[in-house]
PDB file as gemmi writes it, atoms N, CA and C in Angstrom:
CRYST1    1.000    1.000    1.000  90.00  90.00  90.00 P 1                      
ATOM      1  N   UNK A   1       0.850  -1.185   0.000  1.00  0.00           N  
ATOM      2  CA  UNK A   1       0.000   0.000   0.000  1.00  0.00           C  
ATOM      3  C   UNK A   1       0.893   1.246   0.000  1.00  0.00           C  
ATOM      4  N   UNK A   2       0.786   2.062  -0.955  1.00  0.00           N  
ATOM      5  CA  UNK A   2       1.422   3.744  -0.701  1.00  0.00           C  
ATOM      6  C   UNK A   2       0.562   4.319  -0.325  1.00  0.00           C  
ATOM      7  N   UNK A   3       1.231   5.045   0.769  1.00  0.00           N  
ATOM      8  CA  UNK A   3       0.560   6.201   1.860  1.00  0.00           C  
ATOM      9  C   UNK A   3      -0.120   7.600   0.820  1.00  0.00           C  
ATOM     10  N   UNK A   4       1.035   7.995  -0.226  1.00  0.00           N  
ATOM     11  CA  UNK A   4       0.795   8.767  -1.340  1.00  0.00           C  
ATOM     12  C   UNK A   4      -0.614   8.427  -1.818  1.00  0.00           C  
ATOM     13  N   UNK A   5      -0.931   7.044  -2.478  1.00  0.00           N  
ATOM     14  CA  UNK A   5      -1.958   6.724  -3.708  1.00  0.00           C  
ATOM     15  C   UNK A   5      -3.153   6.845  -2.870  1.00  0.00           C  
ATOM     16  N   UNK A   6      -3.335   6.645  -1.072  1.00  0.00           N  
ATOM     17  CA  UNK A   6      -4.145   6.944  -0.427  1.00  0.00           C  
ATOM     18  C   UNK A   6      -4.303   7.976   0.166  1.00  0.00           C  
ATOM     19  N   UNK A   7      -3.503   9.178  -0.008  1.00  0.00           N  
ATOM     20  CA  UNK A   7      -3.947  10.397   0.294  1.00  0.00           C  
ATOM     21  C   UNK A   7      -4.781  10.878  -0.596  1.00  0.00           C  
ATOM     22  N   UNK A   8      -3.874  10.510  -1.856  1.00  0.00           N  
ATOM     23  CA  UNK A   8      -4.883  11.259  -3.203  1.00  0.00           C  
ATOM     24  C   UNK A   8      -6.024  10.512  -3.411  1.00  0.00           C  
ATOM     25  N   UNK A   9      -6.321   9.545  -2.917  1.00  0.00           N  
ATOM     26  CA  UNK A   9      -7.956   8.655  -3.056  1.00  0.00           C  
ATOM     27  C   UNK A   9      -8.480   9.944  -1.805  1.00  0.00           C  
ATOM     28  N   UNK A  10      -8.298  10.206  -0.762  1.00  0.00           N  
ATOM     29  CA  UNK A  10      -8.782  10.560   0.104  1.00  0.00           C  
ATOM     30  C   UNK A  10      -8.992  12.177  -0.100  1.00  0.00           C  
ATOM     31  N   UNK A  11      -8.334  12.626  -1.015  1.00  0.00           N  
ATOM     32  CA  UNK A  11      -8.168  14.029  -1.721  1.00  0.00           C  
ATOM     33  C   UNK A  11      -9.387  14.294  -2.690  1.00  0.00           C  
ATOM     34  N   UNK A  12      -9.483  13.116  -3.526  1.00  0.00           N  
ATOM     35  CA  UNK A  12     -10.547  12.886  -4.317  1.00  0.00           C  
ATOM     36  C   UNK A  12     -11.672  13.020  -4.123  1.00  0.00           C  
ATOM     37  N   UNK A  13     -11.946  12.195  -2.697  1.00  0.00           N  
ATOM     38  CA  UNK A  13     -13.164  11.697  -2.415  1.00  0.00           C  
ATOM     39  C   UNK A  13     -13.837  12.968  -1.423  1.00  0.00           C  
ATOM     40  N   UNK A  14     -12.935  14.245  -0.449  1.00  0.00           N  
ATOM     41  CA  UNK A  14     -13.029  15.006  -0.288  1.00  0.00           C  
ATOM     42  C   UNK A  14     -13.790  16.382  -1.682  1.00  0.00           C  
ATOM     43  N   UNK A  15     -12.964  16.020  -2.844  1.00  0.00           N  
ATOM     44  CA  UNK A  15     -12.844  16.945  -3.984  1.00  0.00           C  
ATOM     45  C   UNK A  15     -14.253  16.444  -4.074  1.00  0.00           C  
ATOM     46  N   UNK A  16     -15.089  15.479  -4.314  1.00  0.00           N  
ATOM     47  CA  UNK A  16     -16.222  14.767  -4.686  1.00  0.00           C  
ATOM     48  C   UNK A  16     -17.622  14.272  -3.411  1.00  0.00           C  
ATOM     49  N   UNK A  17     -17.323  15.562  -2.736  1.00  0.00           N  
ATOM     50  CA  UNK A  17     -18.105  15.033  -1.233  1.00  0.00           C  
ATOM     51  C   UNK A  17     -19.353  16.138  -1.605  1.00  0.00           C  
ATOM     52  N   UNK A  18     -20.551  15.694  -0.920  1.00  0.00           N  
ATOM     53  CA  UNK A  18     -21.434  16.498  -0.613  1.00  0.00           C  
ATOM     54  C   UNK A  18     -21.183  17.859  -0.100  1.00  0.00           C  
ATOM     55  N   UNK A  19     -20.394  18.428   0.924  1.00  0.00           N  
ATOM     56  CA  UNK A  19     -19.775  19.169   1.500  1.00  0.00           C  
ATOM     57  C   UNK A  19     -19.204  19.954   0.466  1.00  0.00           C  
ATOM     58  N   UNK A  20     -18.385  19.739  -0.178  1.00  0.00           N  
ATOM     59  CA  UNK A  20     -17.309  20.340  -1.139  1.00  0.00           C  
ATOM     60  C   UNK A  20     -18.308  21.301  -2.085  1.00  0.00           C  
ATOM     61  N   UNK A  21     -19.530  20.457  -2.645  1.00  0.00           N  
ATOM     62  CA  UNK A  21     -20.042  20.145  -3.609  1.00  0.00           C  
ATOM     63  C   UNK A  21     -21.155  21.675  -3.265  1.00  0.00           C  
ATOM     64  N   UNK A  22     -21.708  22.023  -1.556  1.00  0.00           N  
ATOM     65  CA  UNK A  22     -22.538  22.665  -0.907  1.00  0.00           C  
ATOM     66  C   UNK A  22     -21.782  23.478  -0.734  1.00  0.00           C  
ATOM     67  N   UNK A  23     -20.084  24.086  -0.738  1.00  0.00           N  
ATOM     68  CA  UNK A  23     -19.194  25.296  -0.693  1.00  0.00           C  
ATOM     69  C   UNK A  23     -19.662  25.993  -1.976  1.00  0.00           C  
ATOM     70  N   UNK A  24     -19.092  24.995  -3.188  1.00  0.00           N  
ATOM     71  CA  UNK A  24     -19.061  25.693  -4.490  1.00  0.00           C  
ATOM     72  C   UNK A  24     -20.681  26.465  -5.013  1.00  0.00           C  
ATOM     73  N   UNK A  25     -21.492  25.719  -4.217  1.00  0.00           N  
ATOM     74  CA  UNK A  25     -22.848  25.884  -5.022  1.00  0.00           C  
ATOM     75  C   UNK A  25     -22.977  27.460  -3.765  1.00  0.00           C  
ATOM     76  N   UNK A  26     -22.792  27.328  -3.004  1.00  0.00           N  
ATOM     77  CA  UNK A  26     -23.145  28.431  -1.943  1.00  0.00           C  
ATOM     78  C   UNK A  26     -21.898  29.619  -2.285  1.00  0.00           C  
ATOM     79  N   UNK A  27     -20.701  29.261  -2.885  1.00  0.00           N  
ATOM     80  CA  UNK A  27     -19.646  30.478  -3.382  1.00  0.00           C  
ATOM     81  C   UNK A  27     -20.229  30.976  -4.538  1.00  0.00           C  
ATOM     82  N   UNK A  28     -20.882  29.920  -5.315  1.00  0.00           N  
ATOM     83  CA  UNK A  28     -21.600  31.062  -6.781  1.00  0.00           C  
ATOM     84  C   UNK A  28     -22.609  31.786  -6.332  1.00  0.00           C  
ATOM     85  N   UNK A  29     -23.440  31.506  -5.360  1.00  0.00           N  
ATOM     86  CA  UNK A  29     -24.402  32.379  -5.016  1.00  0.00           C  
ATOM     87  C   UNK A  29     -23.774  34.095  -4.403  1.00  0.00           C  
ATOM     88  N   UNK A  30     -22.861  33.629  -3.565  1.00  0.00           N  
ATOM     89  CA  UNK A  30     -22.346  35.164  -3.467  1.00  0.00           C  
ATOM     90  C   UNK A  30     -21.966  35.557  -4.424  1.00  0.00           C  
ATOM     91  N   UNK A  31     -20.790  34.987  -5.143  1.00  0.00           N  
ATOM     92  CA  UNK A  31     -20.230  35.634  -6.002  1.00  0.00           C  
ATOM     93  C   UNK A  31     -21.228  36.014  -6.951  1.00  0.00           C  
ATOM     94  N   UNK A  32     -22.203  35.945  -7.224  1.00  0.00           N  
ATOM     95  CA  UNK A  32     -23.458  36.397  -8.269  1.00  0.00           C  
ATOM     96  C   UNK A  32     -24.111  37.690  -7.577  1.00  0.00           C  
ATOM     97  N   UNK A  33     -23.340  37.795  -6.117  1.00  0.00           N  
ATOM     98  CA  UNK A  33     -24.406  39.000  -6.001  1.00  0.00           C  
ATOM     99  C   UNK A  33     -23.167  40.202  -5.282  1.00  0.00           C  
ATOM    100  N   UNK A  34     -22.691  40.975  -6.355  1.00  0.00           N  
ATOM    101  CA  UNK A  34     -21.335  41.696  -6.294  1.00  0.00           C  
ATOM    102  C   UNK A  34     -21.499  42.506  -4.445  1.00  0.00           C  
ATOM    103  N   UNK A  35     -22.069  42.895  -3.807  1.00  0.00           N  
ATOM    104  CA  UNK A  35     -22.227  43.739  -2.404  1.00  0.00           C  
ATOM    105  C   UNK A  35     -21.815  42.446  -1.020  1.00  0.00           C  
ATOM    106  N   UNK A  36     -22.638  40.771  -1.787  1.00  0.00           N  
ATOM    107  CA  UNK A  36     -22.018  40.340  -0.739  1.00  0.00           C  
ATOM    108  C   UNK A  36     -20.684  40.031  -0.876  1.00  0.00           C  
ATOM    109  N   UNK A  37     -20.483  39.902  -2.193  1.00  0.00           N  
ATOM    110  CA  UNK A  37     -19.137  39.000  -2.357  1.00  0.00           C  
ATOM    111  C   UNK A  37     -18.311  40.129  -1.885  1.00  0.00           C  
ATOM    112  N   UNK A  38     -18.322  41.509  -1.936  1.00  0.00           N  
ATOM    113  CA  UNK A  38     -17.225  42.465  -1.402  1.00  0.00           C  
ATOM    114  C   UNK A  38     -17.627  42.508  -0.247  1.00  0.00           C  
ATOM    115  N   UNK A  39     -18.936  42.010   0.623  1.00  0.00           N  
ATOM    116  CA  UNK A  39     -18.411  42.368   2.284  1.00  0.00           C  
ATOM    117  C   UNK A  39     -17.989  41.189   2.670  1.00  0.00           C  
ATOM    118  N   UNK A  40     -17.876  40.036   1.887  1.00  0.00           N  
ATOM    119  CA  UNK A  40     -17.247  38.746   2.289  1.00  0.00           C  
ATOM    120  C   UNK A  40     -15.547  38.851   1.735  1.00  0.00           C  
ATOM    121  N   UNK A  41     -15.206  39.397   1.143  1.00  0.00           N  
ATOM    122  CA  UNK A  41     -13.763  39.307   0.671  1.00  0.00           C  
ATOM    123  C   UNK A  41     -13.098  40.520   1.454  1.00  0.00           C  
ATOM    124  N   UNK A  42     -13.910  41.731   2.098  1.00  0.00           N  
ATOM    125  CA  UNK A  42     -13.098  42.389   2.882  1.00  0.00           C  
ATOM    126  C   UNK A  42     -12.933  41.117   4.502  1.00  0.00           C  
ATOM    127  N   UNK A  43     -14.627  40.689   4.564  1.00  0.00           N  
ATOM    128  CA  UNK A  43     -14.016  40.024   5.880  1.00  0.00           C  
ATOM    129  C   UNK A  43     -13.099  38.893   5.711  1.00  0.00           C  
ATOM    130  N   UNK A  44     -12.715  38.333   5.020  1.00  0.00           N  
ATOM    131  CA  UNK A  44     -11.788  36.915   4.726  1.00  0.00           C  
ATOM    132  C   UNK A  44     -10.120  37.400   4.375  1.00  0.00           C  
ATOM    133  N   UNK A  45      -9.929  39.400   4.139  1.00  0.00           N  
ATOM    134  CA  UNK A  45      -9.121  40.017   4.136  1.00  0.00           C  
ATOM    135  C   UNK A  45      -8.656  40.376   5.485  1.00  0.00           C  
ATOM    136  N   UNK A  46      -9.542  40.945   6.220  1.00  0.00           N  
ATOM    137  CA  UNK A  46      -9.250  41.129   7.813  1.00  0.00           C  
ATOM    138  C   UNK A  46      -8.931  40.005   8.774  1.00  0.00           C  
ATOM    139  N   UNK A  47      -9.994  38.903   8.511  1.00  0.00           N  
ATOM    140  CA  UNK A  47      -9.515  37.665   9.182  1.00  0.00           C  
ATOM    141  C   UNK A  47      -8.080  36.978   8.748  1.00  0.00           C  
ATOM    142  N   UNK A  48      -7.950  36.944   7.747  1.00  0.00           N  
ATOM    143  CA  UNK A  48      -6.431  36.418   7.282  1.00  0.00           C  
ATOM    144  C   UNK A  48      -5.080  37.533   8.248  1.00  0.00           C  
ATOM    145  N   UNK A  49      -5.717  38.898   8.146  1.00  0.00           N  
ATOM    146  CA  UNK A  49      -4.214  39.768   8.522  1.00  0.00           C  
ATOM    147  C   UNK A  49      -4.399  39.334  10.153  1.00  0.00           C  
ATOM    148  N   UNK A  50      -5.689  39.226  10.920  1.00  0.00           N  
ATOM    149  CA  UNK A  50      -5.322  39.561  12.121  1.00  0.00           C  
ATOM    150  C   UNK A  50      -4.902  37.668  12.426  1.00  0.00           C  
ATOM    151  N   UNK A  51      -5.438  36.851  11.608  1.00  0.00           N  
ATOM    152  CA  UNK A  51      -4.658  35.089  11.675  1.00  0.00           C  
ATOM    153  C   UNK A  51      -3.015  35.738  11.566  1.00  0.00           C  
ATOM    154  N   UNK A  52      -2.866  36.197  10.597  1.00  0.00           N  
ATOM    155  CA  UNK A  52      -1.176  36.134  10.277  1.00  0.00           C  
ATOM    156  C   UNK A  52      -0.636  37.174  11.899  1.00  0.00           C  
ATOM    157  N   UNK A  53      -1.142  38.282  12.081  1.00  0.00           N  
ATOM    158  CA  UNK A  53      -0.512  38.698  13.337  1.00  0.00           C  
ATOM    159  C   UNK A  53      -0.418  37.473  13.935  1.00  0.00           C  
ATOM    160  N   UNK A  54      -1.649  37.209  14.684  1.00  0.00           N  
ATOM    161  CA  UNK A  54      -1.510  36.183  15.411  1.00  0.00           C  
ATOM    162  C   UNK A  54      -0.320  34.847  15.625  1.00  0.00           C  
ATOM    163  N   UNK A  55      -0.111  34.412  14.174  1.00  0.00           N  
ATOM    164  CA  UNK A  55       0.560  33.138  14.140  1.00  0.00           C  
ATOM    165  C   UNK A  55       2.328  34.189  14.526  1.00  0.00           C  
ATOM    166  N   UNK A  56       2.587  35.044  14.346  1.00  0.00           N  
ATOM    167  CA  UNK A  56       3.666  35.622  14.667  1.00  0.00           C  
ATOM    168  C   UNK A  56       3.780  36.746  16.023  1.00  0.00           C  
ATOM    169  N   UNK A  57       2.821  36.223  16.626  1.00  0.00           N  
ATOM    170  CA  UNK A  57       2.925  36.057  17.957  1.00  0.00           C  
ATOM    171  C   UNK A  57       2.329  37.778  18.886  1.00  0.00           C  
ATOM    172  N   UNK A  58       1.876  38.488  17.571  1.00  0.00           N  
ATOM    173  CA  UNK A  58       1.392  39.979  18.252  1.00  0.00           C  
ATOM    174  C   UNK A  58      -0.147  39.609  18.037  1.00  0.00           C  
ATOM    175  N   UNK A  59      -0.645  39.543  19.387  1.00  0.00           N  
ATOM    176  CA  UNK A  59      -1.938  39.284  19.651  1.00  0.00           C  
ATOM    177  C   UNK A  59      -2.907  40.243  19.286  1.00  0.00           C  
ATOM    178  N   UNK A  60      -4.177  40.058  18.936  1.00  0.00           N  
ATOM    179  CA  UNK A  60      -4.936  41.210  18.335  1.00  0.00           C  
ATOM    180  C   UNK A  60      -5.783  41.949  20.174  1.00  0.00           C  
ATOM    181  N   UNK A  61      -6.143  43.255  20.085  1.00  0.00           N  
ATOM    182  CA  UNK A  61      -6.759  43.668  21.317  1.00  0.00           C  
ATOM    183  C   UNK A  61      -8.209  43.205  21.396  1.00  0.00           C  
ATOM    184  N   UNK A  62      -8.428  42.835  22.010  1.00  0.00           N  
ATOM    185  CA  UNK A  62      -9.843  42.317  22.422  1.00  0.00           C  
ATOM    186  C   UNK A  62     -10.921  43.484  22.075  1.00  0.00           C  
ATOM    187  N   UNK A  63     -10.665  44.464  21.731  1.00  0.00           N  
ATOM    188  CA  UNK A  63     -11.706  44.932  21.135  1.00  0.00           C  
ATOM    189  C   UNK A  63     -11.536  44.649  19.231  1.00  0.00           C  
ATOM    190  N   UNK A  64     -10.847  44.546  19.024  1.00  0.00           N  
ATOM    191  CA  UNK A  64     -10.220  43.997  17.529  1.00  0.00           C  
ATOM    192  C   UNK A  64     -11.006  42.588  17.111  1.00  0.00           C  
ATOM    193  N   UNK A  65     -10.845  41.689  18.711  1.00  0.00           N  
ATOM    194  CA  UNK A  65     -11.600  40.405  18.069  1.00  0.00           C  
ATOM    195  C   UNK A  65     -13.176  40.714  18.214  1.00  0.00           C  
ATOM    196  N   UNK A  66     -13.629  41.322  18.964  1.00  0.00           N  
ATOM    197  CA  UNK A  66     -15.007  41.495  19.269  1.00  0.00           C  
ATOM    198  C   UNK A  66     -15.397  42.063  17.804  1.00  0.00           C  
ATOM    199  N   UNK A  67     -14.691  42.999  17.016  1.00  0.00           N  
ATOM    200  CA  UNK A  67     -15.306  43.671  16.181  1.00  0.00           C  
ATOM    201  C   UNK A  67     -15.275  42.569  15.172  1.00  0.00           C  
ATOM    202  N   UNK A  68     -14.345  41.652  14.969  1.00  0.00           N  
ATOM    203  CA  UNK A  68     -14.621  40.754  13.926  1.00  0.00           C  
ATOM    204  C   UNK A  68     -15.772  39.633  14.645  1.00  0.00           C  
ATOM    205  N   UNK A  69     -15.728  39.579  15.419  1.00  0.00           N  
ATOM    206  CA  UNK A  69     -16.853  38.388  15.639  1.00  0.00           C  
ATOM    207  C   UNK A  69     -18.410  39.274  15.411  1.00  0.00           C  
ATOM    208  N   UNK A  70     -18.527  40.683  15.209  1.00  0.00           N  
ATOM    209  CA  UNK A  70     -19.665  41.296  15.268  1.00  0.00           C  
ATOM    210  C   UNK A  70     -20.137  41.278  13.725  1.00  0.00           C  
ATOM    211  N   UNK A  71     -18.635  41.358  13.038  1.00  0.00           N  
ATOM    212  CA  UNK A  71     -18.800  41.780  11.590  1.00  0.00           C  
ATOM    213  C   UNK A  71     -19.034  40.311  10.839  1.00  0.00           C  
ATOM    214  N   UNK A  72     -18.771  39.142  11.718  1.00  0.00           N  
ATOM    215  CA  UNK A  72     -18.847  37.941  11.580  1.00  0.00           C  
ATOM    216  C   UNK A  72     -20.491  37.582  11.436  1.00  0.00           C  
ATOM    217  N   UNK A  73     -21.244  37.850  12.530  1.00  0.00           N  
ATOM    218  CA  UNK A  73     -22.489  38.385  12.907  1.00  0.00           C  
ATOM    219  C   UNK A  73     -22.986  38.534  12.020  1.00  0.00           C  
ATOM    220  N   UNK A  74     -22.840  40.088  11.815  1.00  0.00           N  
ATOM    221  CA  UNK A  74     -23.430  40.470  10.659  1.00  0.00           C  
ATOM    222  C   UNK A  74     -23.268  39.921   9.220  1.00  0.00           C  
ATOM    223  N   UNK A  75     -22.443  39.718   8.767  1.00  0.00           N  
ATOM    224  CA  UNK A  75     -22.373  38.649   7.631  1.00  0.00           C  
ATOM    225  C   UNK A  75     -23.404  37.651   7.445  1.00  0.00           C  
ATOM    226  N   UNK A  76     -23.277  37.143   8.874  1.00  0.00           N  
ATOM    227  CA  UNK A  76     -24.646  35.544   8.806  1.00  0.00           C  
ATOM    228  C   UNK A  76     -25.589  35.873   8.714  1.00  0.00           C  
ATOM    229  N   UNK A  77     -26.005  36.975   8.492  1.00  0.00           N  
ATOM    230  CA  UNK A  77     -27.686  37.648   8.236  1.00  0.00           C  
ATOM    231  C   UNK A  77     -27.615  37.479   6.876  1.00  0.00           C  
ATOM    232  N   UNK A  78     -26.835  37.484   6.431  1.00  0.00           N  
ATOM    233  CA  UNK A  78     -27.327  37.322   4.778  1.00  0.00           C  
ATOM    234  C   UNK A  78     -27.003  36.033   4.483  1.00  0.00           C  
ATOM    235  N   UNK A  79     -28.541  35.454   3.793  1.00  0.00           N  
ATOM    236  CA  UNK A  79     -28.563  33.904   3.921  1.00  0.00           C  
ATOM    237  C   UNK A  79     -27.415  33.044   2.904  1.00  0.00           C  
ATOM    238  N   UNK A  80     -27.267  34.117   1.721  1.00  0.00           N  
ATOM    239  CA  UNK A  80     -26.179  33.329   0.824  1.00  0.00           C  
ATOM    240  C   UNK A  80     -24.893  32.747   2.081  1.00  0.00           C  
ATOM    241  N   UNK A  81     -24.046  33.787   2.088  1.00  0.00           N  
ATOM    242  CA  UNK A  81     -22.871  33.601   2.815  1.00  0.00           C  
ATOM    243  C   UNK A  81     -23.151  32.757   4.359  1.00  0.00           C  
ATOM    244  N   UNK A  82     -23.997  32.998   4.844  1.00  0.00           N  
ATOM    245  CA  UNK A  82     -24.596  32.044   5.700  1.00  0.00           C  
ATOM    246  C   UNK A  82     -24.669  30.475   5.571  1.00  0.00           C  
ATOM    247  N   UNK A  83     -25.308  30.209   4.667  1.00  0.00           N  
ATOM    248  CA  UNK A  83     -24.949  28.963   3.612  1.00  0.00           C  
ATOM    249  C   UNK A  83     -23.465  28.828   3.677  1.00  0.00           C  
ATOM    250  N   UNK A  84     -22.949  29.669   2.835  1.00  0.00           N  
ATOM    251  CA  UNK A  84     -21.334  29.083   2.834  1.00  0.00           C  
ATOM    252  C   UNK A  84     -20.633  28.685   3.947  1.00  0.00           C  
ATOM    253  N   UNK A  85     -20.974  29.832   4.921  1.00  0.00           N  
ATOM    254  CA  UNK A  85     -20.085  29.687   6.215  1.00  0.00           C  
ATOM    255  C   UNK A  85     -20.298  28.107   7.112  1.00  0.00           C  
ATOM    256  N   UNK A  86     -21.672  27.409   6.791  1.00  0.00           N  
ATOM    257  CA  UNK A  86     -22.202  26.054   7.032  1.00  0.00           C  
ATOM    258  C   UNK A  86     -21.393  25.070   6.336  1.00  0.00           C  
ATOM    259  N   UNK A  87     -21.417  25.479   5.341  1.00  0.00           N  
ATOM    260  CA  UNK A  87     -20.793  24.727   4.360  1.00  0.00           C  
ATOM    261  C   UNK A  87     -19.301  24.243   4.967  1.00  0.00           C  
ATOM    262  N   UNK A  88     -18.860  25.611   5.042  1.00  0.00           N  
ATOM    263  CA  UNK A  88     -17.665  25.299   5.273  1.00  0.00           C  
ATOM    264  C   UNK A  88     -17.273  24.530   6.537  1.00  0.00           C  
ATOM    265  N   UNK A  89     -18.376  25.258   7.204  1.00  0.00           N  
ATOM    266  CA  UNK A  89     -18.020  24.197   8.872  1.00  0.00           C  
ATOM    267  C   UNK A  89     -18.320  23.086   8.650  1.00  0.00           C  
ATOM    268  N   UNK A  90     -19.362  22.523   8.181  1.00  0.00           N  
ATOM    269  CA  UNK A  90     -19.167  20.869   7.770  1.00  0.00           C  
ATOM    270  C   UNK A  90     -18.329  19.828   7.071  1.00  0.00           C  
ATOM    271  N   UNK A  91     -17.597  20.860   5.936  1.00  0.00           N  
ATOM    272  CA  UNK A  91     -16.163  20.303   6.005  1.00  0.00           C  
ATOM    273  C   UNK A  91     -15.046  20.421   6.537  1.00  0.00           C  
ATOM    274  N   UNK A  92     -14.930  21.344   7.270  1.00  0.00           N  
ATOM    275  CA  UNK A  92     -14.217  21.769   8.427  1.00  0.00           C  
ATOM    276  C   UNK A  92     -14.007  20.547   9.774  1.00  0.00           C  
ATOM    277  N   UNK A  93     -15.308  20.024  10.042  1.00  0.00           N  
ATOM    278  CA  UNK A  93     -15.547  19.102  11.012  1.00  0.00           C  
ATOM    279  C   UNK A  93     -14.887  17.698  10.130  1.00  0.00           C  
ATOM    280  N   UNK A  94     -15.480  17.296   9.304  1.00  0.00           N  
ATOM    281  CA  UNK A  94     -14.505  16.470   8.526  1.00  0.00           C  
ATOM    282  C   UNK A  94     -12.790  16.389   8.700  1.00  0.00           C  
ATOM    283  N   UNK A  95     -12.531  17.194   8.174  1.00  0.00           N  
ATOM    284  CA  UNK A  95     -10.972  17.093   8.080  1.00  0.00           C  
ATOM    285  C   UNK A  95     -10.492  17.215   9.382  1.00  0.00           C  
ATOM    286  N   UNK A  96     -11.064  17.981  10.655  1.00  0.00           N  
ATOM    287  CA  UNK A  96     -10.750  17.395  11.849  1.00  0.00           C  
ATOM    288  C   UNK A  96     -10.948  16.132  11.823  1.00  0.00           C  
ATOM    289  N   UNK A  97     -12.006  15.477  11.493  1.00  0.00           N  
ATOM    290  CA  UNK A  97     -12.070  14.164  12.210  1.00  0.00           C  
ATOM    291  C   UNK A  97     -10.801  12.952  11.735  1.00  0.00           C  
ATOM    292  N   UNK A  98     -11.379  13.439  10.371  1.00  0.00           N  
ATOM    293  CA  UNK A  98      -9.672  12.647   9.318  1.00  0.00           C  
ATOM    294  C   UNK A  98      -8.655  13.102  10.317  1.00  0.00           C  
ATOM    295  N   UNK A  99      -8.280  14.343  10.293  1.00  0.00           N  
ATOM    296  CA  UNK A  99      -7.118  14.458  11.187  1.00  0.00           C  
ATOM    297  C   UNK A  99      -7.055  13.443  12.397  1.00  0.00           C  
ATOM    298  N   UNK A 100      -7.784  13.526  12.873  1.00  0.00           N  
ATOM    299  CA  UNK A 100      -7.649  12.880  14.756  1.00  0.00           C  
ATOM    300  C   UNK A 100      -7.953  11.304  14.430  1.00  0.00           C  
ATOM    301  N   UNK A 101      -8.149  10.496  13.334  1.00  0.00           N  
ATOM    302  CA  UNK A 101      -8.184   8.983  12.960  1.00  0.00           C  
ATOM    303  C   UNK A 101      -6.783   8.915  12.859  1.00  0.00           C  
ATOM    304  N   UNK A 102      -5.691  10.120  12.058  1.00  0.00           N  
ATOM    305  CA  UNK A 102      -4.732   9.622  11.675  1.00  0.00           C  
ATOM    306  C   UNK A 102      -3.926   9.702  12.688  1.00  0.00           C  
ATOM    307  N   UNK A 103      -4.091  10.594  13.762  1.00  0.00           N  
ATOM    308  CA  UNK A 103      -3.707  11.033  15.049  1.00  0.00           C  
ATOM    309  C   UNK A 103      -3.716   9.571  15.323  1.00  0.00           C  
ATOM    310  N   UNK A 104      -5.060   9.271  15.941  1.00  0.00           N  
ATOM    311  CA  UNK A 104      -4.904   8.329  16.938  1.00  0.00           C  
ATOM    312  C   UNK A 104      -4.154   7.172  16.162  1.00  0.00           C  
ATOM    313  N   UNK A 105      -4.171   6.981  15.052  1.00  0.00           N  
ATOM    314  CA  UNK A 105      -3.611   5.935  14.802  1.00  0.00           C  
ATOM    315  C   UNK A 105      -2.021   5.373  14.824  1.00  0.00           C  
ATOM    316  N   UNK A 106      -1.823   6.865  15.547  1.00  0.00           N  
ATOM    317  CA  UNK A 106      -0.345   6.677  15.475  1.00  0.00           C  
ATOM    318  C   UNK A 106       0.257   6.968  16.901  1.00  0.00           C  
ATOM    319  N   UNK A 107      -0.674   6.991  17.766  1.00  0.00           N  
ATOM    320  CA  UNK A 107      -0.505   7.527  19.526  1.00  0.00           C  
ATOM    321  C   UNK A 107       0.264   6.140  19.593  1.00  0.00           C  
ATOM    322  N   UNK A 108       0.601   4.395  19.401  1.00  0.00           N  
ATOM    323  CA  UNK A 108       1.181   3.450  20.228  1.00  0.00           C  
ATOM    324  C   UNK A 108       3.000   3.980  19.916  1.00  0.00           C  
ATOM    325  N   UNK A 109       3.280   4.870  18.731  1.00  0.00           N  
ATOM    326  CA  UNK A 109       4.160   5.271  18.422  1.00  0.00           C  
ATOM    327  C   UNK A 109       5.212   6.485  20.038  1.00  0.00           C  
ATOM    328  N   UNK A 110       4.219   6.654  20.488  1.00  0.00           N  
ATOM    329  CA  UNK A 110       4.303   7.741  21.723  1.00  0.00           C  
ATOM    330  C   UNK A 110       3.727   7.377  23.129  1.00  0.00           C  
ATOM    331  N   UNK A 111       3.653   6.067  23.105  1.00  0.00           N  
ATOM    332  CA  UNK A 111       3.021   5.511  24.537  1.00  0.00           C  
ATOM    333  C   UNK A 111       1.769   5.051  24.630  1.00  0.00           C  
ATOM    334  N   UNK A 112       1.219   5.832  23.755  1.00  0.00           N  
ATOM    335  CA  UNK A 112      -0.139   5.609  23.983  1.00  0.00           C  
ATOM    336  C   UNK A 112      -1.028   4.492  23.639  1.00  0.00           C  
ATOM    337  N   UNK A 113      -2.251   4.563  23.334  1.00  0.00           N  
ATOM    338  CA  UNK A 113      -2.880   3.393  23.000  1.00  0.00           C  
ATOM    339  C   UNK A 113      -3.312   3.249  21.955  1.00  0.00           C  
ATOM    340  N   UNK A 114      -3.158   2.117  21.000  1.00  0.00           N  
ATOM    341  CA  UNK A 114      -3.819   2.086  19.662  1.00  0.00           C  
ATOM    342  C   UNK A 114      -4.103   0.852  18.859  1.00  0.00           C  
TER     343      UNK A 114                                                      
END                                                                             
């Protein structure tokens, strides 16, 4: 068995999931309607800069995150992007879970149990 030929089966079958399938159909809907797709690409602009602070270690001020979780908020009122943002969390929950199968499957490597 190659670990490779089963990632890309597992790449595939991701590429070909219900989920995947409920992003794209819920991204044409914004993108068809030019006001959301620009208040969704400024917020996916702001969330990326204050992720990148973050990962380099200058924390955002707590009034900084409040305002994105408000503008977050507000976004989910509009049912297109609302949709997407579902979307995305359901494949989101996925690839955690893939993640933590491959996890555990490798905890007897580190003590643990498997």
């Amino acid at each position: 068995m190659n670990i490779y030929d089963k990632a890309h089966e597992l790449a595939a079958a991701l590429k070909d999931s219900k989920e995947v399938t409920e992003i794209t159909a819920a991204m044409k809907l914004v993108d068809a309607d030019p006001e959301s797709k620009q208040m969704l690409d400024n917020f996916r602009t702001r969330q990326a800069e204050v992720q990148q602070r973050m990962m380099s270690g200058d924390m955002p001020a707590q009034e900084e995150m409040e305002q994105m979780e408000k503008l977050f908020e507000v976004l989910s009122l509009n049912l297109n992007i609302r949709r997407l943002f579902d979307a995305e969390q359901k494949l989101s929950v996925i690839i955690q879970d893939v993640n933590k199968i491959i996890t555990d499957s490798l905890q007897h490597l580190y003590g643990g149990e498997a």
